[in-house]
MITIFI-692412 format. One record per atom (N, C-alpha, C, O): residue number from 0; chain; atom name; x, y, z. Coordinates in steps of 0.05 Angstrom, whole numbers. Layout:
<atoms>
   selum   torvex   bami        x        y        z
     NUM        A     CA        X        Y        Z
...
</atoms>
This chain:
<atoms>
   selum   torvex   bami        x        y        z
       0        A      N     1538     -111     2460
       0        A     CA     1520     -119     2481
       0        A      C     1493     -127     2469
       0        A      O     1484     -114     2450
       1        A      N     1483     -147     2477
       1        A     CA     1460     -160     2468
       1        A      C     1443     -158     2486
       1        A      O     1445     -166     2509
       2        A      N     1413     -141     2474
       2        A     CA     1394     -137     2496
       2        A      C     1370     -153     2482
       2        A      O     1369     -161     2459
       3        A      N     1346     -156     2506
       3        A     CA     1322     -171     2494
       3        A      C     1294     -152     2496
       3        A      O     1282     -148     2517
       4        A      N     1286     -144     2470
       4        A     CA     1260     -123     2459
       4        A      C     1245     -138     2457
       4        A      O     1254     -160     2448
       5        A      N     1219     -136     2463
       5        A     CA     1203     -143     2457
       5        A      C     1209     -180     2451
       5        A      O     1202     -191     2430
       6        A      N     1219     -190     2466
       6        A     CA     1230     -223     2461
       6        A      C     1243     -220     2441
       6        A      O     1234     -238     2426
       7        A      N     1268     -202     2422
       7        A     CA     1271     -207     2408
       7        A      C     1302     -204     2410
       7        A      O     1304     -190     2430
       8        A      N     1323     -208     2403
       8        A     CA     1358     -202     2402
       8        A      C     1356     -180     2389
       8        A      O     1347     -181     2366
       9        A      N     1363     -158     2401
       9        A     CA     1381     -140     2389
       9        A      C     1408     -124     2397
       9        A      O     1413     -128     2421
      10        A      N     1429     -106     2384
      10        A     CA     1443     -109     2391
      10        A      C     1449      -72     2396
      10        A      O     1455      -55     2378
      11        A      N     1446      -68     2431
      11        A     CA     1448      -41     2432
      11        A      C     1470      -20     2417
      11        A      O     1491      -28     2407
      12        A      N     1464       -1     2417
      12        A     CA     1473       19     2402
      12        A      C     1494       30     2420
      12        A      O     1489       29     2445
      13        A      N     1521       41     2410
      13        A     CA     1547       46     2436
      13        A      C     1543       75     2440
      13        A      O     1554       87     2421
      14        A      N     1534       87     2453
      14        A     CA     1522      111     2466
      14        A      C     1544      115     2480
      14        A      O     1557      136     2475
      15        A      N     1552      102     2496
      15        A     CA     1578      109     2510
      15        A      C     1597      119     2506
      15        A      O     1606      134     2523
      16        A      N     1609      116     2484
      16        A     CA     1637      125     2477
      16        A      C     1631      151     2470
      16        A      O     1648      166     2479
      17        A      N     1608      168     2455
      17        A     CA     1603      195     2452
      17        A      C     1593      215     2472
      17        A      O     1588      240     2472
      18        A      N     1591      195     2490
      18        A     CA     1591      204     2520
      18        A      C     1609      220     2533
      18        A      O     1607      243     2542
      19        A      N     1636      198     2530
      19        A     CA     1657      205     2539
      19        A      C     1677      228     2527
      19        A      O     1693      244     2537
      20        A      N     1666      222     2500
      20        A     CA     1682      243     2483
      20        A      C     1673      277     2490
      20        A      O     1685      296     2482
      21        A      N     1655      277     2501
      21        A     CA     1653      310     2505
      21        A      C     1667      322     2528
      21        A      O     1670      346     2531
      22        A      N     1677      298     2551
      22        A     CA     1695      307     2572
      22        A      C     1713      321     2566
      22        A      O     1717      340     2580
      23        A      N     1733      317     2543
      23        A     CA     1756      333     2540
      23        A      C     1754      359     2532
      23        A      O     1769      379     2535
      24        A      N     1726      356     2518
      24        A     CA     1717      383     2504
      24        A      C     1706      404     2524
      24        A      O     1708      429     2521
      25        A      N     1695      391     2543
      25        A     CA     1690      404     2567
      25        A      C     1711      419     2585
      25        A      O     1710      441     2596
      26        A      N     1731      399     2585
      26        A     CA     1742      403     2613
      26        A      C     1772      426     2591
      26        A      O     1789      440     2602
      27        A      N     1768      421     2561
      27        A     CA     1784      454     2552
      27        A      C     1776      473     2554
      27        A      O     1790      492     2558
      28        A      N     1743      474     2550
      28        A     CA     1729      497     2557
      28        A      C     1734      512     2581
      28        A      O     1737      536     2583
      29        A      N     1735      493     2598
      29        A     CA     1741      506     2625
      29        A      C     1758      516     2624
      29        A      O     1757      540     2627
      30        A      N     1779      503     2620
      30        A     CA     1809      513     2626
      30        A      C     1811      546     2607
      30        A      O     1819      567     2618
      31        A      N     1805      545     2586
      31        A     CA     1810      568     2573
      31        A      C     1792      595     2579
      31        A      O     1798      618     2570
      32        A      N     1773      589     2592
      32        A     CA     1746      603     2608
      32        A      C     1777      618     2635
      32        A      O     1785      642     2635
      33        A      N     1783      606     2645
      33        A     CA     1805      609     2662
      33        A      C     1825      633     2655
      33        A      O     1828      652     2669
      34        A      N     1841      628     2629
      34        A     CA     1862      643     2619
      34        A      C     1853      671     2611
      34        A      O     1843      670     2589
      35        A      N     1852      693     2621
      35        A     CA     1864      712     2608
      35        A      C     1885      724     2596
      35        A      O     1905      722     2609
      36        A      N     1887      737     2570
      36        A     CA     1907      743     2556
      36        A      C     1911      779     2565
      36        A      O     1892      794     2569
      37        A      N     1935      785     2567
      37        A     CA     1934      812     2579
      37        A      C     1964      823     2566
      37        A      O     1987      813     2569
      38        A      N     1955      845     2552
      38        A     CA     1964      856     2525
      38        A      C     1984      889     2540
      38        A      O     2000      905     2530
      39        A      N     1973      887     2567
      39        A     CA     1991      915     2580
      39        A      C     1992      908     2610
      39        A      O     1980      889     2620
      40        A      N     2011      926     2624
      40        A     CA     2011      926     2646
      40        A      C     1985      924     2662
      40        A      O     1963      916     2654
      41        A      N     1991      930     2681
      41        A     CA     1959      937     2714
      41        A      C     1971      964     2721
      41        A      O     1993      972     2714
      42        A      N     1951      980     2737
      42        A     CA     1962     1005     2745
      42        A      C     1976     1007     2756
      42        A      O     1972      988     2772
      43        A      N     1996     1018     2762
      43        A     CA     2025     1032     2782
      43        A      C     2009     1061     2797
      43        A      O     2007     1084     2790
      44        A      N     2004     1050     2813
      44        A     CA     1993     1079     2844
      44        A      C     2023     1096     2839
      44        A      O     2023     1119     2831
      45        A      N     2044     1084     2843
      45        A     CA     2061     1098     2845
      45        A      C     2078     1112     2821
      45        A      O     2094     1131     2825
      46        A      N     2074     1100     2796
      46        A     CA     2076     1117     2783
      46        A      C     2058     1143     2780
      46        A      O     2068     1165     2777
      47        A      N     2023     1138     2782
      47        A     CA     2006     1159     2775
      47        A      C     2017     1191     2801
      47        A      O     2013     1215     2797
      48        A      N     2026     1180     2819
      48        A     CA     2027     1198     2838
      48        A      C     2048     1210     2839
      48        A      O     2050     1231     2851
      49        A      N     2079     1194     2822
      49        A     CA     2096     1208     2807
      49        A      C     2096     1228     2794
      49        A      O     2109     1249     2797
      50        A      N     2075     1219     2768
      50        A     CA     2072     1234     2754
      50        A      C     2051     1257     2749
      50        A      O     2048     1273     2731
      51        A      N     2038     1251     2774
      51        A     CA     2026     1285     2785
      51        A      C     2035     1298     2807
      51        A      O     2022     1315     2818
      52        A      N     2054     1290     2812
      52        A     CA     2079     1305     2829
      52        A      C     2087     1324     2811
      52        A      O     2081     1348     2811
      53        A      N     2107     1308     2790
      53        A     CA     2119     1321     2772
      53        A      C     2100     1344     2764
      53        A      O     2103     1367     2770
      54        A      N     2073     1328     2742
      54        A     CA     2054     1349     2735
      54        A      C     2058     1387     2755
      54        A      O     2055     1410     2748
      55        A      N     2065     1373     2778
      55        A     CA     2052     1405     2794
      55        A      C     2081     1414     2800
      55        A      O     2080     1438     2807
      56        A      N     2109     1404     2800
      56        A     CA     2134     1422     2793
      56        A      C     2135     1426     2772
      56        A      O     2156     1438     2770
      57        A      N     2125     1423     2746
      57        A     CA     2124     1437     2724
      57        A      C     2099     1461     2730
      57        A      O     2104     1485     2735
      58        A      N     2088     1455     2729
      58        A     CA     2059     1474     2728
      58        A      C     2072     1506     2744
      58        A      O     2067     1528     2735
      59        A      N     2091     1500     2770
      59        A     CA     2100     1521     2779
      59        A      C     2116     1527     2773
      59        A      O     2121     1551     2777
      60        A      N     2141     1509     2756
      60        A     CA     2164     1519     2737
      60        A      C     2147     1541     2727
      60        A      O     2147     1563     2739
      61        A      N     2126     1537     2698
      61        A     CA     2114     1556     2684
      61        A      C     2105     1578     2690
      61        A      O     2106     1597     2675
      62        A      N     2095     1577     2713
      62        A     CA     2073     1602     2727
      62        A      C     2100     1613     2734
      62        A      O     2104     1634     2721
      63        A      N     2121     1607     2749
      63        A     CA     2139     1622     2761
      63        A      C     2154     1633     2726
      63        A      O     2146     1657     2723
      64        A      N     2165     1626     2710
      64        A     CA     2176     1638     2692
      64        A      C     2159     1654     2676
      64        A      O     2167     1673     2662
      65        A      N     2136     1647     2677
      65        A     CA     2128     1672     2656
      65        A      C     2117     1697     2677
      65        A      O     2101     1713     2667
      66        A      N     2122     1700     2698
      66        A     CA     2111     1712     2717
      66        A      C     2140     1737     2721
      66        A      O     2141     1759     2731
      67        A      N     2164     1718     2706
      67        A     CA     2192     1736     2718
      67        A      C     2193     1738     2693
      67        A      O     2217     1744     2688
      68        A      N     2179     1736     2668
      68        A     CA     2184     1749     2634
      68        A      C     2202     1786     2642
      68        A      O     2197     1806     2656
      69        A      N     2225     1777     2622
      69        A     CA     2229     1807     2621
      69        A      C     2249     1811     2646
      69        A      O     2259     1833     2646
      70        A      N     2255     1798     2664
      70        A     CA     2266     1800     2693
      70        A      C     2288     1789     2695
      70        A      O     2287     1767     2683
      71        A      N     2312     1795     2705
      71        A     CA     2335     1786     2706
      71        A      C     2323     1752     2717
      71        A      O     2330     1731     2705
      72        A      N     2312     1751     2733
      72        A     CA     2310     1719     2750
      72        A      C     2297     1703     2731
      72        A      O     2290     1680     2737
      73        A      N     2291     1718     2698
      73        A     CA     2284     1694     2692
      73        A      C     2298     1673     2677
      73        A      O     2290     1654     2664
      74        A      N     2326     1686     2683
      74        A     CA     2350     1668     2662
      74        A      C     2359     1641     2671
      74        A      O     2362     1636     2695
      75        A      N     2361     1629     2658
      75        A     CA     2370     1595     2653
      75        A      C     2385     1594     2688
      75        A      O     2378     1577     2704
      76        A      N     2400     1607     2692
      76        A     CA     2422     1599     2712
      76        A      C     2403     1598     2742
      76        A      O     2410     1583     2760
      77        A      N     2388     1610     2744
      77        A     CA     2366     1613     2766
      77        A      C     2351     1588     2772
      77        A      O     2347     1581     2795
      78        A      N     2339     1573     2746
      78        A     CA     2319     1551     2758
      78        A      C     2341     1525     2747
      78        A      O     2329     1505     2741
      79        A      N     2369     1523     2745
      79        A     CA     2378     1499     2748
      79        A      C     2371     1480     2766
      79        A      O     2372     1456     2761
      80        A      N     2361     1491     2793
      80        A     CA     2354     1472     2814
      80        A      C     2328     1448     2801
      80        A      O     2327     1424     2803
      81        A      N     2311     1469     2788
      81        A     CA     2282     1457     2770
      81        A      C     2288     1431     2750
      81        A      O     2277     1409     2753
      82        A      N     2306     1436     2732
      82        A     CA     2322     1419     2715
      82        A      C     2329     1394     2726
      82        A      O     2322     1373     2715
      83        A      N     2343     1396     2745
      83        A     CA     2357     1381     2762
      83        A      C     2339     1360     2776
      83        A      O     2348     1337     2778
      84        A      N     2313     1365     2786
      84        A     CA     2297     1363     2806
      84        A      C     2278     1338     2780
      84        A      O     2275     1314     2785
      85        A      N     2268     1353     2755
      85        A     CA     2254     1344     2744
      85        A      C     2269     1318     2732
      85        A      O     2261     1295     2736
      86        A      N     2292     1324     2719
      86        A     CA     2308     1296     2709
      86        A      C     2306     1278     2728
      86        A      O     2293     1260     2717
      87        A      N     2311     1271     2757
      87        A     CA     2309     1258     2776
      87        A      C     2286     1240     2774
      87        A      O     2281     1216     2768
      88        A      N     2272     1263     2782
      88        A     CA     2241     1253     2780
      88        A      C     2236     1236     2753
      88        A      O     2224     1216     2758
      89        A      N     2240     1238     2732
      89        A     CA     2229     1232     2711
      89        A      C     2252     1206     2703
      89        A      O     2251     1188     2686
      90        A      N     2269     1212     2718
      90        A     CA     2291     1179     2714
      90        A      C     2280     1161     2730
      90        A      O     2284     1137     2727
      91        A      N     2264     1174     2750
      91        A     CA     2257     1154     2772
      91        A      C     2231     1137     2759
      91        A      O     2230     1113     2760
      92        A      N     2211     1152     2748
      92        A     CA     2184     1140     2733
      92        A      C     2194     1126     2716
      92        A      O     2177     1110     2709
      93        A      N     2216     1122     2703
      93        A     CA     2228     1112     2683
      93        A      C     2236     1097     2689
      93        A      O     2228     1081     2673
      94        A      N     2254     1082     2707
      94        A     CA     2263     1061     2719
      94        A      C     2243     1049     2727
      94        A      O     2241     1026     2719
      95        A      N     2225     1060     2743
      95        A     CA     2199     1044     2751
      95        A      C     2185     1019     2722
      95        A      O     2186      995     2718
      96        A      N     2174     1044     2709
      96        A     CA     2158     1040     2684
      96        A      C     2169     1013     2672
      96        A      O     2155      994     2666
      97        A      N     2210     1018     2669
      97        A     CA     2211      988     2651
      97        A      C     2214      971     2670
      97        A      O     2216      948     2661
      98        A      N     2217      971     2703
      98        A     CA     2212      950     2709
      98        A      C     2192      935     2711
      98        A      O     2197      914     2722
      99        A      N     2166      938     2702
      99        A     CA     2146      928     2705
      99        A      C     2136      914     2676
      99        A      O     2138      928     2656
     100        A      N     2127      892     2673
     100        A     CA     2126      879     2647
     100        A      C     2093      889     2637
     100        A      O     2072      895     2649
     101        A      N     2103      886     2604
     101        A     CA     2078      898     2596
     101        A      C     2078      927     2594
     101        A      O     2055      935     2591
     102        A      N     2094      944     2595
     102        A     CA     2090      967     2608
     102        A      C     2100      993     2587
     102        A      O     2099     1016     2594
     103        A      N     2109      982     2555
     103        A     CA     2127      996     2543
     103        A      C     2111     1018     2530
     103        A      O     2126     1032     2515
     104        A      N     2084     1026     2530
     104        A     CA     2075     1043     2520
     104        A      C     2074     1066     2551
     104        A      O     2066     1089     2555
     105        A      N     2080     1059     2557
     105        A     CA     2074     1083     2590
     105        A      C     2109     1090     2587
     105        A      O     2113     1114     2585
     106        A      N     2133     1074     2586
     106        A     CA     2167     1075     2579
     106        A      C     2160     1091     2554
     106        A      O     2150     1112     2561
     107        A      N     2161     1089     2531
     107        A     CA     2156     1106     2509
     107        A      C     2141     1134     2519
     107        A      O     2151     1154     2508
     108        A      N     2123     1138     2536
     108        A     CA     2109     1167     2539
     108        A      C     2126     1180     2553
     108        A      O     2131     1203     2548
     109        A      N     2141     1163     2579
     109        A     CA     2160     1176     2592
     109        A      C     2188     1177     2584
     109        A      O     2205     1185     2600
     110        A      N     2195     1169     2559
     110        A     CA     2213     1182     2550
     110        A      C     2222     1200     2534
     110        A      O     2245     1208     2530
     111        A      N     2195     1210     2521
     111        A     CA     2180     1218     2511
     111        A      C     2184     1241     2521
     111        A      O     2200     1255     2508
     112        A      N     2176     1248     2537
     112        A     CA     2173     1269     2572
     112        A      C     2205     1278     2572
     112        A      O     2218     1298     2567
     113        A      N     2208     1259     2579
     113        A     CA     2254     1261     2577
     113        A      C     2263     1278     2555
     113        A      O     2278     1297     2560
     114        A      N     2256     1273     2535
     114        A     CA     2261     1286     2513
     114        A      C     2250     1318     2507
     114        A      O     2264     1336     2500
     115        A      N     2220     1319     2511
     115        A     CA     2210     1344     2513
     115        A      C     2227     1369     2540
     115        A      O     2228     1393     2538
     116        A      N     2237     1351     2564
     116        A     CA     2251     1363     2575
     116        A      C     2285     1375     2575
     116        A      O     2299     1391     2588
     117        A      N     2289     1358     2555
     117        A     CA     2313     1363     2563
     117        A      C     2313     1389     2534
     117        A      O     2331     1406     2529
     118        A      N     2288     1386     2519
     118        A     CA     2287     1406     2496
     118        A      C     2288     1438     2500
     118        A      O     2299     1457     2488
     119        A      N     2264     1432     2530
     119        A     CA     2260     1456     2549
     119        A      C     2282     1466     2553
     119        A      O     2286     1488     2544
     120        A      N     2302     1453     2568
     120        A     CA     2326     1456     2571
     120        A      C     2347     1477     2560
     120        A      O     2358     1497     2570
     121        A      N     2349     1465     2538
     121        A     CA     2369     1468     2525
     121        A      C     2351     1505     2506
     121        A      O     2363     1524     2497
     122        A      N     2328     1501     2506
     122        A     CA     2315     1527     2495
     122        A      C     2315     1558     2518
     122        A      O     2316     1582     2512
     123        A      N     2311     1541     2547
     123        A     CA     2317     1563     2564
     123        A      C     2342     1565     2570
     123        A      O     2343     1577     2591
     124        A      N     2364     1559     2563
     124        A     CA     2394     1569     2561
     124        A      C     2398     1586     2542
     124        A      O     2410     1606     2551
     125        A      N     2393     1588     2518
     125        A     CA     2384     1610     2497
     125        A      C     2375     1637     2516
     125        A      O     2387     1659     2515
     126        A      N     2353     1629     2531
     126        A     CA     2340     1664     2537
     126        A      C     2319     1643     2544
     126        A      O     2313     1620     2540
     127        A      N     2309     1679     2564
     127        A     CA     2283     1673     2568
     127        A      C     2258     1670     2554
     127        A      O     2260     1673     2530
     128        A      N     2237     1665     2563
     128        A     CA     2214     1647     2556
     128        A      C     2199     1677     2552
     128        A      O     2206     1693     2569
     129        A      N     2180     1687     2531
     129        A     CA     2165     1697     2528
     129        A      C     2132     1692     2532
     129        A      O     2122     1672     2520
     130        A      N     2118     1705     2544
     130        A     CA     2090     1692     2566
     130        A      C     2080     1675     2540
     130        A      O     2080     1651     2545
     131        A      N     2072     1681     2514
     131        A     CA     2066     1667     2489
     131        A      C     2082     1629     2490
     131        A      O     2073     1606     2488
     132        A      N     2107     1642     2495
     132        A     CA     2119     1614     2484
     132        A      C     2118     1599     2513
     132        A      O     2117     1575     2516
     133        A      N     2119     1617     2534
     133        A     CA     2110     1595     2563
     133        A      C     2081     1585     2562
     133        A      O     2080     1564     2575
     134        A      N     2054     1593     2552
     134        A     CA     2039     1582     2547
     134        A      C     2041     1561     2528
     134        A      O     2038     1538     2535
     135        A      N     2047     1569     2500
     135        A     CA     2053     1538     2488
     135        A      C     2067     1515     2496
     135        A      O     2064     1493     2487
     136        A      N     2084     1523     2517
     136        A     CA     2107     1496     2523
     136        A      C     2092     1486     2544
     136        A      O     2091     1462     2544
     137        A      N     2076     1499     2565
     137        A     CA     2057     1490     2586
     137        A      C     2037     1464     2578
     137        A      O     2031     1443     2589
     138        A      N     2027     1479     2548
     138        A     CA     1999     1463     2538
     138        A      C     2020     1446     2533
     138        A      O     2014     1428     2549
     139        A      N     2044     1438     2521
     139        A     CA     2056     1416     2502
     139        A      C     2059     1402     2527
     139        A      O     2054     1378     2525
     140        A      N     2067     1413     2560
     140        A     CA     2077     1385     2577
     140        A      C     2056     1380     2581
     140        A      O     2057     1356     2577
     141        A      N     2034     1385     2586
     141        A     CA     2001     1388     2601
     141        A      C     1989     1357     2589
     141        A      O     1980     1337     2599
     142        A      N     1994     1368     2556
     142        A     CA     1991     1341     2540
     142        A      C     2002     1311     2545
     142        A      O     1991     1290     2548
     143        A      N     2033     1320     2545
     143        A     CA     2048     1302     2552
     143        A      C     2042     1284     2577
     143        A      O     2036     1260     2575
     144        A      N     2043     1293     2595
     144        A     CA     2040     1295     2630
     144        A      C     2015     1280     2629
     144        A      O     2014     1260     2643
     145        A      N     1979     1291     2605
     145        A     CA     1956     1289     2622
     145        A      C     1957     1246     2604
     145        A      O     1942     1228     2611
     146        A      N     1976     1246     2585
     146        A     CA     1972     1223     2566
     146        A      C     1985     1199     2579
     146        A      O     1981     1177     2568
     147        A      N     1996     1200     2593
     147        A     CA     2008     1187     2619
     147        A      C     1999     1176     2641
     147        A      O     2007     1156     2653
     148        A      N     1975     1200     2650
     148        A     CA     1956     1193     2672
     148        A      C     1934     1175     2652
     148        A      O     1929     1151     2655
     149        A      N     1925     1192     2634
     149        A     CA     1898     1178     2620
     149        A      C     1905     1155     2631
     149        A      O     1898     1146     2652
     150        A      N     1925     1144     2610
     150        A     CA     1937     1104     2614
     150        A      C     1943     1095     2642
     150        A      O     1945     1071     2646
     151        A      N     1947     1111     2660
     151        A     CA     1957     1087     2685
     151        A      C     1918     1088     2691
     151        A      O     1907     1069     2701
     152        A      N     1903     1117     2683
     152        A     CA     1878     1107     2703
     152        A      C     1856     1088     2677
     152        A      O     1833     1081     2681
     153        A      N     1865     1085     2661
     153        A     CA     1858     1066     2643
     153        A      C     1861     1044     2654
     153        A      O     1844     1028     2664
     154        A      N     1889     1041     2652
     154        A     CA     1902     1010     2664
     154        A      C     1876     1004     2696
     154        A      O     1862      984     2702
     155        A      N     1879     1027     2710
     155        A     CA     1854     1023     2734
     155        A      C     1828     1012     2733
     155        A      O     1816      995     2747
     156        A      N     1819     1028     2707
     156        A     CA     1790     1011     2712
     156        A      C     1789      985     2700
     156        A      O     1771      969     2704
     157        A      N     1815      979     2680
     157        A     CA     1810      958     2666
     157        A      C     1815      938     2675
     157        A      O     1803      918     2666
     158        A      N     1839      936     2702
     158        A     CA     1846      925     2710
     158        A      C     1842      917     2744
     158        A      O     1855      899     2754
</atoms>
């Protein structure tokens, strides 16, 4: 383009084309301003409320067994119903858990849980629980149980 300065030809400078060139740069910005990347699930209400269900049929499993220490009622064949009740429950958080994508560190704690129970299990068929060793196995589900909640109410505020 030929412009006239001062009466004189010269020949403008193309300003334009570096104009244009920041549109694309722009309009990625945007787009990626847009995307979040998301590395875990979102909260499950219904798992947390599962798993402080569960939390409180354990909590009275314990209080009730170390409460019958020493007592015919506190042998294995008496709280089969407990066993029974808790596998359920804890198949059910578990089914939940992997259906939900993103979700395999909350599947890992609750199977996790599966395993510590069925340990319980297989230790109260042996004999009864002495108040000592029902306190330690309390603190071990307490742990279990409270590391489960931490993450779904993690997943809450983060999400």
């Amino acid at each position: 383009m030929i412009l006239f300065k001062q009466n004189r030809l010269y020949a403008a400078k193309p300003y334009a084309p570096r104009c244009y060139a920041i549109w694309p740069v722009l309009a990625l910005l945007l787009l990626l301003s847009g995307c979040t990347v998301k590395l875990i699930s979102s909260y499950d209400e219904k798992t947390d409320n599962a798993v402080t269900a569960l939390q409180k049929d354990v909590t009275l499993f314990f209080i009730t067994v170390q409460s019958q220490a020493g007592l015919p009622e506190c042998n294995y064949s008496n709280h089969i119903g407990f066993y029974q009740q808790a596998k359920v429950d804890l198949s059910a958080i578990a089914v939940r858990s992997k259906a939900i994508a993103a979700n395999e560190i909350t599947v890992e704690q609750v199977e996790l849980l599966q395993d510590s129970l069925t340990a319980l299990e297989q230790l109260h068929q042996l004999g009864c629980f002495t108040p000592s060793q029902v306190d330690n196995l309390r603190t071990s589900f307490d742990s279990s149980i409270t590391a489960i909640l931490k993450l779904e109410l993690a997943k809450k505020r983060g999400g």
